[in-house]
N, C-alpha and C positions, 0 to 999 in steps of 0.2 A: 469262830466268832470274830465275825475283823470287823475292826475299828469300831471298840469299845466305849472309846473317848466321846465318838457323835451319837452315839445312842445314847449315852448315860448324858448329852448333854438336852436333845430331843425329849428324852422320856423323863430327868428329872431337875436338872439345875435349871432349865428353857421355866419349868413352873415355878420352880421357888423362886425364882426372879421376879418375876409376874407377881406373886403373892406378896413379895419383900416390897417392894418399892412400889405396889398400884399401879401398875401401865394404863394409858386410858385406850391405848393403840399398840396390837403386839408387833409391829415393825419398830418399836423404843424398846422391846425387849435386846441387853445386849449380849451379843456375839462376838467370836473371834474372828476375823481379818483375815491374817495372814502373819506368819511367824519369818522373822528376816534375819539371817545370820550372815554374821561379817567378821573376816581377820584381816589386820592389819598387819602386813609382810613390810618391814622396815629393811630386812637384808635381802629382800627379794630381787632387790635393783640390780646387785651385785651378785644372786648365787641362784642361776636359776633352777637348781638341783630342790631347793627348798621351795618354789616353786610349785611343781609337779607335786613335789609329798605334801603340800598343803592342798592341793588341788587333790589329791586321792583319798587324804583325810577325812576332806568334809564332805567328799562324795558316799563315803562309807557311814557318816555318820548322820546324814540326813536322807539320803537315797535319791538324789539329785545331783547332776554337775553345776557346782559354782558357776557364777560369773565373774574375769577376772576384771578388776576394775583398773584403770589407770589414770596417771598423774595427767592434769587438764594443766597445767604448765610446772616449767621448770622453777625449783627453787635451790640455791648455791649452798646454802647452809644446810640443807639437808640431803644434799647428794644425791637429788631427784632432777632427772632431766622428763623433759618432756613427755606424754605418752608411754613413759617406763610403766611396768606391773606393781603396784604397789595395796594390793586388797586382791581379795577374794567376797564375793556376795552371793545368796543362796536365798530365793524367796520361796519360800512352803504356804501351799494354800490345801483347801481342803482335805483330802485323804492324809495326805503324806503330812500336812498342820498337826493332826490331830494324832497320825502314829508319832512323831518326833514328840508330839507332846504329854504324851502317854512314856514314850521312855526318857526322857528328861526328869519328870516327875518321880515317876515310878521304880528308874533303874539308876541313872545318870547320877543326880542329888544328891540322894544316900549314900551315895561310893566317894563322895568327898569326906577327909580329915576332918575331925572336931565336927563336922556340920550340926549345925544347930536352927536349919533354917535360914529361909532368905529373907533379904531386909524388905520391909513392907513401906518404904519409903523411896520404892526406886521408880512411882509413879510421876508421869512424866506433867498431871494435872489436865491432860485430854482422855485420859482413859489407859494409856500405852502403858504397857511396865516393861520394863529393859534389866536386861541381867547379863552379866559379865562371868566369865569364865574360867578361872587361871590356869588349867589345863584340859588338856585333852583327852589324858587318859583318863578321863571317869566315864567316857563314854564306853560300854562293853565292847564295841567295833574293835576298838581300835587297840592292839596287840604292843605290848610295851616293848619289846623287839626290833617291831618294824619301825618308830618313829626316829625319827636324825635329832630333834629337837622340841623341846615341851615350850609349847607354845597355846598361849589362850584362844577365846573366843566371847564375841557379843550377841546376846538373843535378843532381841527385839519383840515382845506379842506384841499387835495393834489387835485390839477389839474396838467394837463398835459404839461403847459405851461412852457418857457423856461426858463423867467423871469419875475420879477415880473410887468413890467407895463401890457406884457399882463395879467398875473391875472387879476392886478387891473381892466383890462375893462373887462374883463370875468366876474368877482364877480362883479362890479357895472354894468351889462347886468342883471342882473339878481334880481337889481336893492338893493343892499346891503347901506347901510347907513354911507358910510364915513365920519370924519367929513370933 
Protein backbone atom coordinates (compact mmCIF):
# COMPACT_ATOMS: atom_id res chain seq x y z
CA UNK A 1 0.00 0.00 0.00
CA UNK A 2 2.31 3.14 -0.77
CA UNK A 3 1.55 6.36 0.15
CA UNK A 4 -1.19 6.21 2.27
CA UNK A 5 -1.20 9.81 3.20
CA UNK A 6 -2.57 10.77 -0.68
CA UNK A 7 -5.14 8.28 -0.69
CA UNK A 8 -6.61 8.99 2.53
CA UNK A 9 -6.28 12.59 1.40
CA UNK A 10 -8.12 11.83 -2.41
CA UNK A 11 -10.61 9.59 -0.92
CA UNK A 12 -11.58 11.37 2.37
CA UNK A 13 -10.14 14.70 3.96
CA UNK A 14 -10.24 16.28 -0.30
CA UNK A 15 -14.52 15.79 0.79
CA UNK A 16 -14.76 16.89 4.10
CA UNK A 17 -13.15 19.98 3.06
CA UNK A 18 -15.57 20.38 0.44
CA UNK A 19 -18.54 19.69 2.83
CA UNK A 20 -16.87 21.81 5.76
CA UNK A 21 -16.46 25.17 4.22
CA UNK A 22 -19.03 24.90 0.77
CA UNK A 23 -16.47 25.36 -2.08
CA UNK A 24 -18.27 26.95 -4.97
CA UNK A 25 -15.09 25.64 -7.26
CA UNK A 26 -13.07 22.38 -6.34
CA UNK A 27 -9.69 24.00 -7.51
CA UNK A 28 -10.38 26.31 -3.54
CA UNK A 29 -10.34 22.89 -2.25
CA UNK A 30 -6.99 23.10 -0.05
CA UNK A 31 -4.00 21.02 -0.66
CA UNK A 32 -0.57 20.52 0.49
CA UNK A 33 2.33 22.34 -1.42
CA UNK A 34 5.27 21.22 -0.57
CA UNK A 35 7.02 20.49 2.84
CA UNK A 36 10.52 22.55 3.25
CA UNK A 37 13.08 21.53 5.69
CA UNK A 38 15.91 23.59 6.89
CA UNK A 39 19.07 23.70 9.45
CA UNK A 40 20.84 26.19 10.31
CA UNK A 41 24.79 25.16 10.81
CA UNK A 42 26.21 28.14 12.80
CA UNK A 43 29.78 26.03 13.35
CA UNK A 44 29.62 24.78 9.90
CA UNK A 45 31.95 27.72 8.95
CA UNK A 46 34.46 26.46 10.88
CA UNK A 47 34.11 22.49 11.02
CA UNK A 48 33.42 20.96 7.94
CA UNK A 49 33.14 17.51 9.45
CA UNK A 50 29.59 18.71 10.79
CA UNK A 51 28.95 19.52 7.51
CA UNK A 52 28.77 16.13 5.88
CA UNK A 53 26.97 14.47 9.01
CA UNK A 54 24.41 17.14 8.61
CA UNK A 55 24.19 16.61 5.05
CA UNK A 56 23.75 12.55 5.59
CA UNK A 57 21.36 13.33 8.38
CA UNK A 58 18.70 14.88 6.59
CA UNK A 59 19.34 12.78 3.63
CA UNK A 60 18.37 9.77 5.65
CA UNK A 61 15.62 11.36 7.08
CA UNK A 62 13.76 12.89 4.20
CA UNK A 63 15.12 10.57 1.36
CA UNK A 64 16.53 13.50 -0.51
CA UNK A 65 19.91 15.35 -0.71
CA UNK A 66 19.82 18.72 0.88
CA UNK A 67 20.70 21.77 -0.58
CA UNK A 68 23.53 23.56 0.95
CA UNK A 69 22.79 27.14 1.33
CA UNK A 70 25.21 29.88 1.68
CA UNK A 71 26.10 33.26 3.17
CA UNK A 72 25.18 36.13 0.33
CA UNK A 73 27.63 38.29 2.18
CA UNK A 74 30.05 38.50 4.93
CA UNK A 75 29.18 39.65 8.42
CA UNK A 76 32.22 40.36 11.25
CA UNK A 77 30.32 39.73 14.17
CA UNK A 78 29.23 36.55 13.15
CA UNK A 79 32.18 34.94 11.75
CA UNK A 80 30.67 34.57 8.41
CA UNK A 81 32.50 35.28 5.45
CA UNK A 82 31.22 35.33 2.22
CA UNK A 83 29.76 32.42 0.29
CA UNK A 84 30.79 30.11 3.58
CA UNK A 85 28.10 27.04 4.03
CA UNK A 86 25.98 28.11 6.68
CA UNK A 87 22.24 25.93 6.13
CA UNK A 88 21.18 23.10 4.58
CA UNK A 89 17.60 23.03 2.69
CA UNK A 90 15.38 20.15 1.54
CA UNK A 91 12.10 20.67 -0.54
CA UNK A 92 9.73 17.59 -0.61
CA UNK A 93 6.88 17.68 -3.06
CA UNK A 94 4.51 14.99 -3.80
CA UNK A 95 5.46 11.27 -2.98
CA UNK A 96 8.19 11.84 -0.84
CA UNK A 97 5.59 15.27 0.96
CA UNK A 98 3.36 12.87 1.68
CA UNK A 99 5.76 9.74 3.01
CA UNK A 100 7.87 12.36 5.42
CA UNK A 101 4.56 13.45 6.39
CA UNK A 102 3.13 10.22 7.34
CA UNK A 103 6.22 9.54 9.37
CA UNK A 104 6.43 12.89 11.13
CA UNK A 105 2.95 12.44 12.21
CA UNK A 106 2.76 9.01 12.73
CA UNK A 107 6.39 7.93 14.05
CA UNK A 108 8.60 11.03 14.49
CA UNK A 109 6.02 13.29 17.27
CA UNK A 110 5.32 10.58 19.43
CA UNK A 111 8.95 9.67 20.22
CA UNK A 112 9.30 13.12 21.63
CA UNK A 113 9.57 13.78 25.74
CA UNK A 114 6.46 14.96 27.54
CA UNK A 115 4.75 15.46 24.04
CA UNK A 116 1.72 16.77 24.36
CA UNK A 117 1.00 18.00 20.90
CA UNK A 118 2.03 20.74 18.71
CA UNK A 119 1.02 24.22 19.11
CA UNK A 120 -1.99 25.23 16.94
CA UNK A 121 -0.65 28.69 16.74
CA UNK A 122 2.34 28.30 14.58
CA UNK A 123 0.12 29.45 11.63
CA UNK A 124 1.84 31.68 9.56
CA UNK A 125 -2.09 33.57 8.74
CA UNK A 126 -1.59 32.45 4.76
CA UNK A 127 -2.35 28.97 5.29
CA UNK A 128 1.52 27.69 6.15
CA UNK A 129 2.23 26.05 9.56
CA UNK A 130 5.93 25.76 10.56
CA UNK A 131 7.33 23.64 13.10
CA UNK A 132 10.60 23.60 14.75
CA UNK A 133 12.38 20.61 15.96
CA UNK A 134 14.98 20.42 18.81
CA UNK A 135 16.39 17.22 17.85
CA UNK A 136 17.06 14.75 15.54
CA UNK A 137 16.95 11.79 17.16
CA UNK A 138 13.22 11.30 17.09
CA UNK A 139 13.34 10.60 13.74
CA UNK A 140 13.58 6.39 13.60
CA UNK A 141 16.57 6.91 10.76
CA UNK A 142 18.67 8.25 12.60
CA UNK A 143 20.82 5.94 15.04
CA UNK A 144 21.98 7.65 18.35
CA UNK A 145 25.57 6.30 17.72
CA UNK A 146 26.24 7.71 14.61
CA UNK A 147 25.40 11.40 15.38
CA UNK A 148 28.61 14.00 16.46
CA UNK A 149 26.04 16.45 17.70
CA UNK A 150 22.12 16.86 18.66
CA UNK A 151 21.23 19.44 16.65
CA UNK A 152 17.53 20.61 15.45
CA UNK A 153 15.49 21.31 12.52
CA UNK A 154 12.59 23.56 10.93
CA UNK A 155 9.54 22.01 8.85
CA UNK A 156 7.88 24.27 7.02
CA UNK A 157 4.11 22.77 5.33
CA UNK A 158 2.89 25.28 2.72
CA UNK A 159 -0.55 24.32 1.56
CA UNK A 160 -2.75 25.88 -0.64
CA UNK A 161 -5.11 27.05 1.56
CA UNK A 162 -6.36 30.70 2.08
CA UNK A 163 -6.34 30.80 5.78
CA UNK A 164 -5.41 29.34 8.48
CA UNK A 165 -8.62 27.57 9.95
CA UNK A 166 -8.68 25.71 6.66
CA UNK A 167 -5.24 24.54 7.19
CA UNK A 168 -5.98 23.70 10.60
CA UNK A 169 -8.66 21.11 9.17
CA UNK A 170 -6.44 20.19 6.30
CA UNK A 171 -3.43 19.25 8.81
CA UNK A 172 -5.77 17.68 11.38
CA UNK A 173 -7.49 15.45 8.29
CA UNK A 174 -4.75 14.04 8.00
CA UNK A 175 -4.95 13.56 11.48
CA UNK A 176 -1.80 15.81 13.04
CA UNK A 177 -1.63 16.15 16.80
CA UNK A 178 -2.82 19.63 18.03
CA UNK A 179 -2.77 20.34 21.42
Amino acid sequence: MRNSFRQLYQEKIYYNLLKEFKYKNIHEIPKIAKITINRGLGEAAQNSKSLENSVQELTLITGQKPVITRAKKSIAGFKIRDHVPIGLMVTLRKDKMYDFLNKLINLALPRIRDFRGVNSKNFDGHGNYNLGIKEQLIFPEIEYENIDKIRGLDVAIVTTAENDTESYALLKGFGMPFK
